[in-house]
C-alpha positions as CSV (number, residue, x, y, z in Angstrom):
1,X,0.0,0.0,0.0
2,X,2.7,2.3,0.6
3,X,4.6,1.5,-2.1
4,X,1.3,2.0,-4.6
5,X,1.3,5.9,-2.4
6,X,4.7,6.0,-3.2
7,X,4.2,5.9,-6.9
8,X,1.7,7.9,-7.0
9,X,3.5,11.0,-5.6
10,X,5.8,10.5,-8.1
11,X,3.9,10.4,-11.1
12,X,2.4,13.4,-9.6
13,X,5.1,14.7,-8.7
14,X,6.7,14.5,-12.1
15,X,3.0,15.4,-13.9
16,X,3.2,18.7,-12.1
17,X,7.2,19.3,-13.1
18,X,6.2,18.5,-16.7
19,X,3.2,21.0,-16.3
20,X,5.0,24.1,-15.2
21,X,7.6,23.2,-18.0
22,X,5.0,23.5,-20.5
23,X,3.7,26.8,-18.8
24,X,7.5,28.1,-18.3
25,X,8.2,27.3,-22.3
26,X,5.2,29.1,-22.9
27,X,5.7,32.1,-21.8
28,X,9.1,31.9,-23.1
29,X,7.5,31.5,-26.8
30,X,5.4,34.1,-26.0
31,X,8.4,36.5,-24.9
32,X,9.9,36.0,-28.1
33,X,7.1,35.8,-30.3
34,X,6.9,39.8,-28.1
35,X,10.4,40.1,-28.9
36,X,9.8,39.4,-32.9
37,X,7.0,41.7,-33.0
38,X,8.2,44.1,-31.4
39,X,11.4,44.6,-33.7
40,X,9.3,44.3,-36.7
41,X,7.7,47.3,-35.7
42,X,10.8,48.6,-35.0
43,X,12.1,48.1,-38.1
44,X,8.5,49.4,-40.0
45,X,8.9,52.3,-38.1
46,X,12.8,53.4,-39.0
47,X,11.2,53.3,-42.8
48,X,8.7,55.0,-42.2
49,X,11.1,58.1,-40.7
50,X,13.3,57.6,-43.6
51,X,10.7,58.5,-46.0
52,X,8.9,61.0,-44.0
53,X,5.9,59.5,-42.6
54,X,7.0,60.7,-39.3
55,X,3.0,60.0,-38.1
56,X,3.0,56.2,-38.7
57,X,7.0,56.2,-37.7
58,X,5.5,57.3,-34.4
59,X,2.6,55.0,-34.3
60,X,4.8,52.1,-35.1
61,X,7.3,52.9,-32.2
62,X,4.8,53.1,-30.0
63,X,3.0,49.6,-30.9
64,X,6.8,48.3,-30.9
65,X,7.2,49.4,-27.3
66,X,3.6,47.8,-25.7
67,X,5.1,44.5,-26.6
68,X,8.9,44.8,-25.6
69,X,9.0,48.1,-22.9
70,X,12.5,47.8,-23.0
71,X,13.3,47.7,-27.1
72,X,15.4,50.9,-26.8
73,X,15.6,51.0,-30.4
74,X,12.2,51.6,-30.6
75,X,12.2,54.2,-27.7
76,X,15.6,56.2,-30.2
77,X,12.8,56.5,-33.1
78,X,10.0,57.0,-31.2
79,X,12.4,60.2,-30.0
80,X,13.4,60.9,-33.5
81,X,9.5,61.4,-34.4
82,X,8.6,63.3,-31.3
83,X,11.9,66.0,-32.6
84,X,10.1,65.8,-36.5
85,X,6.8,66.6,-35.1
86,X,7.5,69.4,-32.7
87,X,7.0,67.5,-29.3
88,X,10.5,68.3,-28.1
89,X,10.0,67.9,-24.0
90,X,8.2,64.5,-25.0
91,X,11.3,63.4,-27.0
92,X,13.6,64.4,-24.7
93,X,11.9,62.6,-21.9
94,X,11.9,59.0,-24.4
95,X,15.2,60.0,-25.1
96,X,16.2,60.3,-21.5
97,X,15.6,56.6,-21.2
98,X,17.3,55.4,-23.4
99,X,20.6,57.4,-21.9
100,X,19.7,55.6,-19.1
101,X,19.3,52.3,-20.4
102,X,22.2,52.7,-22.8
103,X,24.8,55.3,-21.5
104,X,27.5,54.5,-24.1
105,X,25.1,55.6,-26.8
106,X,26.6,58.7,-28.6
107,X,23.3,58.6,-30.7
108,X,20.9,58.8,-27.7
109,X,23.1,61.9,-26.4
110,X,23.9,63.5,-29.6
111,X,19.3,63.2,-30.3
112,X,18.6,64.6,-26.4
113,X,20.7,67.6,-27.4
114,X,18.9,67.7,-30.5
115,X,15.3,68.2,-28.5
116,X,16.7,70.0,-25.8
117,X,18.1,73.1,-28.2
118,X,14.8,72.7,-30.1
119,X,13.0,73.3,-26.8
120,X,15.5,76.2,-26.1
121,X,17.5,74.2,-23.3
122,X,20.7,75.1,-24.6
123,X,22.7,74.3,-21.3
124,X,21.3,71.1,-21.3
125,X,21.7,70.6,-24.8
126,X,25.6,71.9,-24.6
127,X,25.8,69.1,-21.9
128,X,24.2,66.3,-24.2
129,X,26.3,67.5,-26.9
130,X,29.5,67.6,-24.7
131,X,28.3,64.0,-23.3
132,X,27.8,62.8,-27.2
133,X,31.5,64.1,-28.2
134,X,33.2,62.2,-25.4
135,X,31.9,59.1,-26.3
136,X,32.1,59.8,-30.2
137,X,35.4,62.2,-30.6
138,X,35.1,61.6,-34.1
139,X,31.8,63.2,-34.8
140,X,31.9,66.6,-36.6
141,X,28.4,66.5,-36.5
142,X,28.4,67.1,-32.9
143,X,31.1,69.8,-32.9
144,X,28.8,71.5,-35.7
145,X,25.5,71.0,-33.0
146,X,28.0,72.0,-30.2
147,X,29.1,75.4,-32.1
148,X,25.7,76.2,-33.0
149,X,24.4,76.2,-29.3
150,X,27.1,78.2,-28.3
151,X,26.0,80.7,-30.9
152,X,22.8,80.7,-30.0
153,X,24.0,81.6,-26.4
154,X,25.7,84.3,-27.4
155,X,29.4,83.0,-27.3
156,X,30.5,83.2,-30.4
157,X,34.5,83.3,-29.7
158,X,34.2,80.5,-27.6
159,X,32.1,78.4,-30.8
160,X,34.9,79.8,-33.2
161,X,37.4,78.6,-30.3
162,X,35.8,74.9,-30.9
163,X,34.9,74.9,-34.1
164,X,38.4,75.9,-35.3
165,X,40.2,73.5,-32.8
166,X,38.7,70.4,-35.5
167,X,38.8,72.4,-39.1
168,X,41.6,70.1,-39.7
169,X,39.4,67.3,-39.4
170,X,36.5,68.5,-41.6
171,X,37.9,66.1,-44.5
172,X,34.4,65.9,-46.3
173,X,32.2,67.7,-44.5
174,X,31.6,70.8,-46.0
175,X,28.8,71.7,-42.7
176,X,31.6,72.1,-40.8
177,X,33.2,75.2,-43.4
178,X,30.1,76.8,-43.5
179,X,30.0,76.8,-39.5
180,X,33.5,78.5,-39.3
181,X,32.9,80.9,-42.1
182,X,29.7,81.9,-40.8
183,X,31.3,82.5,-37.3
184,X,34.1,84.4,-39.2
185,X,31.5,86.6,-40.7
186,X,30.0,87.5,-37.2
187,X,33.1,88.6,-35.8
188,X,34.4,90.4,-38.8
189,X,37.2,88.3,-40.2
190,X,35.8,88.1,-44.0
191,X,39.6,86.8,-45.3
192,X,39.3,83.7,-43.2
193,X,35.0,83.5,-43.8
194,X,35.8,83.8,-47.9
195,X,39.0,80.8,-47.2
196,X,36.3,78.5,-44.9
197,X,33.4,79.3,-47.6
198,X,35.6,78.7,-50.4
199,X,36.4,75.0,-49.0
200,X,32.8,74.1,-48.2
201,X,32.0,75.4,-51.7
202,X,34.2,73.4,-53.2
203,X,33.6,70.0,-51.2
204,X,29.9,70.5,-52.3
205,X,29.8,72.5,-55.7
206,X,26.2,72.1,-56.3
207,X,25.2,73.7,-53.0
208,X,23.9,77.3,-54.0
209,X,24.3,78.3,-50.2
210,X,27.7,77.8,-50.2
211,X,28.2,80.3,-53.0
212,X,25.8,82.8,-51.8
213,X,27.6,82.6,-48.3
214,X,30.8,83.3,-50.1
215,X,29.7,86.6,-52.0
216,X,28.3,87.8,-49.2
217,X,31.9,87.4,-47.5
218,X,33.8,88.6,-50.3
219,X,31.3,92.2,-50.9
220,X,31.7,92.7,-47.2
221,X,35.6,92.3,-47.0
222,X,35.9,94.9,-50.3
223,X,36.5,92.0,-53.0
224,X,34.4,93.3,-55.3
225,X,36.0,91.8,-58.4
226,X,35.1,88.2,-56.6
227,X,31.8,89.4,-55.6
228,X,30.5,90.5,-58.6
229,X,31.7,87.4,-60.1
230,X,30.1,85.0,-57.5
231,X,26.4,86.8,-57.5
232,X,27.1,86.8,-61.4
233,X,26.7,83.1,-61.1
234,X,24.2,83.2,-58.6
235,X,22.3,85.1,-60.8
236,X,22.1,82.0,-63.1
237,X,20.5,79.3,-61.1
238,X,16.9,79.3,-61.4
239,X,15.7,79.5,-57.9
240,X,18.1,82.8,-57.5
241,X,17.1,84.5,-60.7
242,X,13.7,85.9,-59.2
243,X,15.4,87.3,-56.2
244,X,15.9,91.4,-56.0
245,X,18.8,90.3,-53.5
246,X,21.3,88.7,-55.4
247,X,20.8,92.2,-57.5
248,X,21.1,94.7,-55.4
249,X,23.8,92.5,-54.1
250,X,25.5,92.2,-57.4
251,X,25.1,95.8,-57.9
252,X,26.5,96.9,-55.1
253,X,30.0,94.8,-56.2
254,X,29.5,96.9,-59.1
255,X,29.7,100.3,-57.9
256,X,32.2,99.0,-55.7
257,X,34.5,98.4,-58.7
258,X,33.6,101.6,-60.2
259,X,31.6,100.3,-62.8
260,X,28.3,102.0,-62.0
261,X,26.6,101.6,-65.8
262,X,26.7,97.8,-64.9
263,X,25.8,98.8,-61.2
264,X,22.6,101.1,-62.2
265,X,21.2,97.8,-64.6
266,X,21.6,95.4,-62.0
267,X,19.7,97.7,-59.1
268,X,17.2,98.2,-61.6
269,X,16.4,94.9,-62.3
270,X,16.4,94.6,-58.8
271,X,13.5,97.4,-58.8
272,X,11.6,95.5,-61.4
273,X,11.7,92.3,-59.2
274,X,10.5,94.1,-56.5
275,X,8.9,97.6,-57.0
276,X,8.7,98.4,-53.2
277,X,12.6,97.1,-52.5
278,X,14.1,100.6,-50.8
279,X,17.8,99.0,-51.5
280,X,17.0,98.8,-55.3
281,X,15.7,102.0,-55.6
282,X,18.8,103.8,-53.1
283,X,21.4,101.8,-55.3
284,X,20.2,102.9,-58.3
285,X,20.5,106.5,-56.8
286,X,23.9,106.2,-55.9
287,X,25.1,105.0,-59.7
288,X,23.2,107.6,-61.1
289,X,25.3,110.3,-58.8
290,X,28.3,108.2,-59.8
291,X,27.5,108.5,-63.5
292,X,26.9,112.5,-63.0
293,X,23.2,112.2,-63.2
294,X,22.3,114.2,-60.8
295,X,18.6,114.6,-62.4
296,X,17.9,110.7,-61.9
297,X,20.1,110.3,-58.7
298,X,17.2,112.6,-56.8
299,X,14.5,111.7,-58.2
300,X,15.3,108.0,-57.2
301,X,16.6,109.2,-53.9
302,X,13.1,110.3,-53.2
303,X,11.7,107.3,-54.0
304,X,13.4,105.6,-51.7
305,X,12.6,108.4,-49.0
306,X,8.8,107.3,-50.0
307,X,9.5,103.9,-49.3
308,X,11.5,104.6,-46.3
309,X,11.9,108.1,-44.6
310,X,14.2,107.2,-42.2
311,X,17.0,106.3,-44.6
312,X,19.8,108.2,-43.8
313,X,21.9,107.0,-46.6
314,X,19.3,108.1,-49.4
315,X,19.1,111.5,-47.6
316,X,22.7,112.1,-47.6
317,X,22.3,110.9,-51.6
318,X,19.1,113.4,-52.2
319,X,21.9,116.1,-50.6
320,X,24.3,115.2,-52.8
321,X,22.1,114.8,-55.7
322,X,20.7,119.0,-55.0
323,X,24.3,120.3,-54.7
324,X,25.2,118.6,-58.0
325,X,21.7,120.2,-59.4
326,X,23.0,123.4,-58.2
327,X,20.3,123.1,-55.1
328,X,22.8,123.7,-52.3
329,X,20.4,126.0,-49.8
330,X,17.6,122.9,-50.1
331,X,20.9,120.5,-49.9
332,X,21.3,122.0,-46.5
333,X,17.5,121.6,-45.5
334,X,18.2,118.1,-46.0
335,X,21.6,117.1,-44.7
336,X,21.2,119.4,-41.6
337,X,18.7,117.0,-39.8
338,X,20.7,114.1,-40.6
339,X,23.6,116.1,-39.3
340,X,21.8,116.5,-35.9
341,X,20.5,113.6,-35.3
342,X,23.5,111.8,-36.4
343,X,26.2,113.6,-35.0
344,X,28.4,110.7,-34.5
345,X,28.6,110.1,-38.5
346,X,31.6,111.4,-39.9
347,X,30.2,111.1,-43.0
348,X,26.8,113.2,-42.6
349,X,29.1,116.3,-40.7
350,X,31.4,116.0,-43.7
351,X,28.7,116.6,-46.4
352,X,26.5,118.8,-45.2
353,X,28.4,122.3,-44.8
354,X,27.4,125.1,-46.6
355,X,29.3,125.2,-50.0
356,X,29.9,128.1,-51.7
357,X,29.1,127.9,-55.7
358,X,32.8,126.8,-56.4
359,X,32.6,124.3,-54.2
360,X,29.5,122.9,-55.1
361,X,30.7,122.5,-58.9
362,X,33.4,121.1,-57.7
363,X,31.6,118.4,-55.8
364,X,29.7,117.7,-58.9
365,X,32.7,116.8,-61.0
366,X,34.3,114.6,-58.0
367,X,30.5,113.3,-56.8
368,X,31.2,109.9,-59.1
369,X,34.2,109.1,-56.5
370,X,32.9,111.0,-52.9
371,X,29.8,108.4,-52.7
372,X,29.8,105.7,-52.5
């Protein structure tokens, strides 16, 4: 009798082994059958980003993480949407977890900075940043992000300090030139702006920006020769050709080479891109009083005071423009309240004395040289 007990334990005993086995290898095939899911999605979503369907990227992460909570992937690109769609604190809080989860991840801290400067938390994104670069010295991308937050903080030696600690690294990436030139700009160094815009330019040839960044650069440091030349081209790619700018612009290369017939065509194409455009109408004044035509020079001076009355430049032309005319008592109706509330300007106290009749004909005949 006790031996039939016995047995029966046994088999029992071994019936309930073989029963949590099955329940154990159950939920193990349901874990990865999770697991599977779960990284499909994963995968459905990362397409779906790639080709812009950041909605159904986001719709997919988030199916992706109710199976598998912890599919970090997942959680990057569900971050990556949130950034696309706008929701910056909710991707930096996804994001958050996954530095958590994964703190070697350069990509997790290099994407937290991302939604932490679009959310205008640039200390914490110059943190993320910083974070990202030490475990990914390699990166340009990040020094790029890293420079651009210092910008937008308002420490723009300290981004040129940074940015040009790794120029001779840039190789192939002409993002990092533009970032240097355009820090250049903003402190004044247009030689070294033109040199950095001149090297993204020519890593990426077809990039328009890169050759509108470098005439800007070259007008503003007085190579005009190179200007005109670069807004000349410019000028020739379809989506610039409707654009008064890159006129006025070219233009003003012009009349800075002394060629102010050229000059006076390209401001007034400029003018019949855009009727209203002040700087169209002001540069075309300025050629006219460097080609002697004194008659055009204020009547377009005018317009520009129409358009603009508090142009001081387009009064100080309309001054010049009435001495040249032989207008010197109305000249001094005009330049005298620049004069005063301008005191500071050099070129306004200059101008604006009384000539006598000599010395207005003689500002007529050296007009074409005095202004610009």
């Amino acid at each position: 009798m006790a031996r039939w007990i016995f047995t029966a334990m046994v088999v029992a005993l071994l019936a309930g082994c073989q029963a949590a086995s099955q329940k154990v290898s159950k939920e193990e095939a349901y874990k990865r059958w999770y697991h599977a899911r779960s990284n499909v999605l994963c995968g459905l979503a990362s397409e779906y980003l790639k080709v812009g369907q950041v909605d159904n990227a986001a719709k997919a992460a988030k199916e992706s993480l109710a199976l598998e909570k912890d599919n970090s992937d997942a959680r990057t690109l569900l971050g990556r949407a949130y950034i696309e769609q706008g929701e910056y604190d909710s991707a930096g809080s996804e994001l958050q977890q996954v530095c958590q989860a994964r703190p070697q991840s350069s990509e997790a801290c290099y994407l937290l900075g991302v939604a932490q400067e679009k959310a205008g938390k640039f200390e914490q994104a110059l943190a993320s940043y910083r974070q990202a670069a030490v475990l990914d010295p390699q990166s340009l991308e990040t020094v790029i992000a890293i420079g651009e937050v210092l910008v937008q903080m308002g420490k723009v030696e300290e981004a040129q300090v940074e940015v040009e600690a790794r120029i001779e690294d840039a190789g192939n990436n002409p993002g990092l030139y533009e970032l240097a030139g355009r820090l250049a700009m903003m402190r004044g160094a247009y030689d070294k702006a033109q040199k950095y815009y001149q090297s993204a330019r020519a890593l990426d040839y077809k990039n328009p920006s890169y050759l509108e960044a470098l005439g800007r650069a070259q007008l503003l440091g007085g190579q005009y020769g190179k200007a005109a030349e670069s807004f000349t081209r410019l000028a020739e790619i379809p989506e610039y050709k409707t654009q008064a700018w890159v006129q006025t612009s070219l233009g003003s290369a012009l009349l800075g080479m002394k060629r102010a017939p050229a000059a006076r065509e390209a401001f007034s194409r400029a003018a019949e891109l855009e009727p209203n455009n002040a700087a169209a109408w002001l540069g075309i004044a300025k050629a006219s009083l460097a080609m002697a035509d004194g008659r055009r020079a204020l009547l377009n001076a005018k317009e520009v005071l129409k358009l603009d009355s508090t142009n001081v430049e387009a009064g100080i032309v309309l001054g010049y423009a009435l001495i040249s005319q032989g207008q010197a008592d109305q000249a001094i109706r005009v330049l005298e309240p620049l004069a005063a509330a301008n005191s500071t300007s050099g070129t306004i106290s200059a101008c604006w004395a009384r000539p006598t009749p000599s010395a207005a004909r003689r500002t007529r005949r050296h007009s074409a040289t005095a202004w610009p």
